[in-house]
C-alpha positions in Angstrom: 12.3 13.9 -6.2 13.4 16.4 -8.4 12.5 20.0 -8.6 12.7 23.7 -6.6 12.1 23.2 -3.1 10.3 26.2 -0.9 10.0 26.2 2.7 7.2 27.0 3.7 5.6 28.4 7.2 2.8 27.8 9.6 -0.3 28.9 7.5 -2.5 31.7 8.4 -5.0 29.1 9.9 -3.2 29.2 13.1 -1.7 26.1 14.6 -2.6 22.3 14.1 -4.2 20.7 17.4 -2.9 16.8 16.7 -5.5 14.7 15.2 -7.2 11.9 16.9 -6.3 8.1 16.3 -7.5 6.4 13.5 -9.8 7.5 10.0 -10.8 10.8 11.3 -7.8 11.9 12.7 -6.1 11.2 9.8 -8.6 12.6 7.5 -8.6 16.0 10.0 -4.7 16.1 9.4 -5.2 15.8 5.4 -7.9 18.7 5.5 -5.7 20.9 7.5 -2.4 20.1 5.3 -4.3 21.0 2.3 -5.3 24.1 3.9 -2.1 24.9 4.7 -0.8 24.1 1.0 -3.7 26.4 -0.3 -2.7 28.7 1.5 0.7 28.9 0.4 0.0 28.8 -3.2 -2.5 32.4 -2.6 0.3 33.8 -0.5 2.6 33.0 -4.0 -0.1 34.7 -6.2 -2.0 31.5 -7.6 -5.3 31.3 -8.0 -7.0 27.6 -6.1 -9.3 26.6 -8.8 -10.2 23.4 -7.8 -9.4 21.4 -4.3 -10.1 17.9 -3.9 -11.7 17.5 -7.3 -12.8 13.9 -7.2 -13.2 11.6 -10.3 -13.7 7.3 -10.3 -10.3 6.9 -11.1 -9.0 9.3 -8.0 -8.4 12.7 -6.5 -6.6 15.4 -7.4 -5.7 18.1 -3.9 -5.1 20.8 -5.5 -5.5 23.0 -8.8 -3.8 26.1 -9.1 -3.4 29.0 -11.6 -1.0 31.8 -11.9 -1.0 33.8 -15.4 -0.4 30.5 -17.7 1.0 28.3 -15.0 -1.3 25.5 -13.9 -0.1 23.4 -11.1 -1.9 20.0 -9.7 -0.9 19.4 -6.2 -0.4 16.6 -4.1 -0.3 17.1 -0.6 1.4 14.6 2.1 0.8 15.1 5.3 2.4 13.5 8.4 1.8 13.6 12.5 5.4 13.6 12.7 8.5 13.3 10.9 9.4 10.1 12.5 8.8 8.0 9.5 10.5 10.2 6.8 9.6 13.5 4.6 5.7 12.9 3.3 6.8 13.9 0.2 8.7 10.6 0.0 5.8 8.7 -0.5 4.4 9.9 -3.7 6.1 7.6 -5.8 5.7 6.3 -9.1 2.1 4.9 -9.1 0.8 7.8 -7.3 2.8 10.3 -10.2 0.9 8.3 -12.8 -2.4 8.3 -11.2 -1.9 12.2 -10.5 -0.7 12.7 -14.1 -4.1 10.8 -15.7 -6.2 12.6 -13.2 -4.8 15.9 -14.5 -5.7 15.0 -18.2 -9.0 14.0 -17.1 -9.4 17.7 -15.4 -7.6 19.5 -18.5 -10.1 17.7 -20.9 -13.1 18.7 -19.0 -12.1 22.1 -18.8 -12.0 22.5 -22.3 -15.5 21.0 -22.8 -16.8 24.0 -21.3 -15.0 26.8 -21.5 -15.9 28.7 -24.5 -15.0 31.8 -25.8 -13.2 34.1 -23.8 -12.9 31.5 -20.9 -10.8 29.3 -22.7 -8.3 27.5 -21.1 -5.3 28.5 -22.1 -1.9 27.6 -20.3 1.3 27.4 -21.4 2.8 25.6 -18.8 1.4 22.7 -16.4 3.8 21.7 -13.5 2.9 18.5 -10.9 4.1 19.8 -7.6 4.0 18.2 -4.4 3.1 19.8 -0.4 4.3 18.0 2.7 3.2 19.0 5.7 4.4 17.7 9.3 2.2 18.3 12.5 0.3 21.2 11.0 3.0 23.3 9.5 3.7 23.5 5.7 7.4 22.5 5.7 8.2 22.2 1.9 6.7 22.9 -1.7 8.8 20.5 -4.2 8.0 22.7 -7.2 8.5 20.5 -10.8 8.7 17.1 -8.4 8.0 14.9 -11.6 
């Protein structure tokens, strides 16, 4: 992975309770790490303008803004560290799906914003959040 890494710290949410085996669980654990990822990008100054924004071709976590920075998101998150970082498994099929989504989301935007909403950024940036048993542990900032 390439890129700036930040640690990160338990979110203001307080602390993760351990999801439940299976689907739920799992989805519990994703909701909470995006949560935790949100948080972190408010406490840096971005603005979330979009989470889980959900198309036919896939999902995007997270859409942030800060001055002309837009940054798309992934977040990974784990039970445990036992199997490696999360942000290990965002590999090159996922990078391209992420990257289309984001064109998708960029040409949408500028079908409606007019005047002075226009969506003007100088800069788009594909990070990705891991998160391991409820705490934020890294932001790879520029991972691809």
């Amino acid at each position: 992975m390439l890129g700036a890494v930040d640690e990160g710290r338990q979110g203001r949410r307080g602390q993760w309770a351990g999801a439940a085996a299976g689907a739920g669980g799992r989805q519990r654990l994703g909701r909470w790490g995006e949560d935790l990822a949100a948080d972190w990008y408010l406490a840096q100054g971005f603005e979330v303008l979009a989470r889980n924004w959900a198309r036919s071709t896939g999902e995007v976590d997270l859409v942030a803004r800060r001055g002309g920075l837009l940054v798309f998101c992934e977040v990974k998150a784990r039970s445990c560290g036992a199997f490696g970082a999360p942000s290990e498994a965002v590999g090159r099929a996922k990078q391209a799906r992420l990257r289309r989504m984001a064109a998708i989301w960029l040409a949408e935007q500028r079908r409606v914003a007019t005047g002075p909403r226009q969506c003007l950024w100088s800069e788009v940036r594909f990070d990705v959040a891991s998160v391991v048993a409820g705490r934020l542990v890294e932001v790879v900032r520029g991972a691809f």
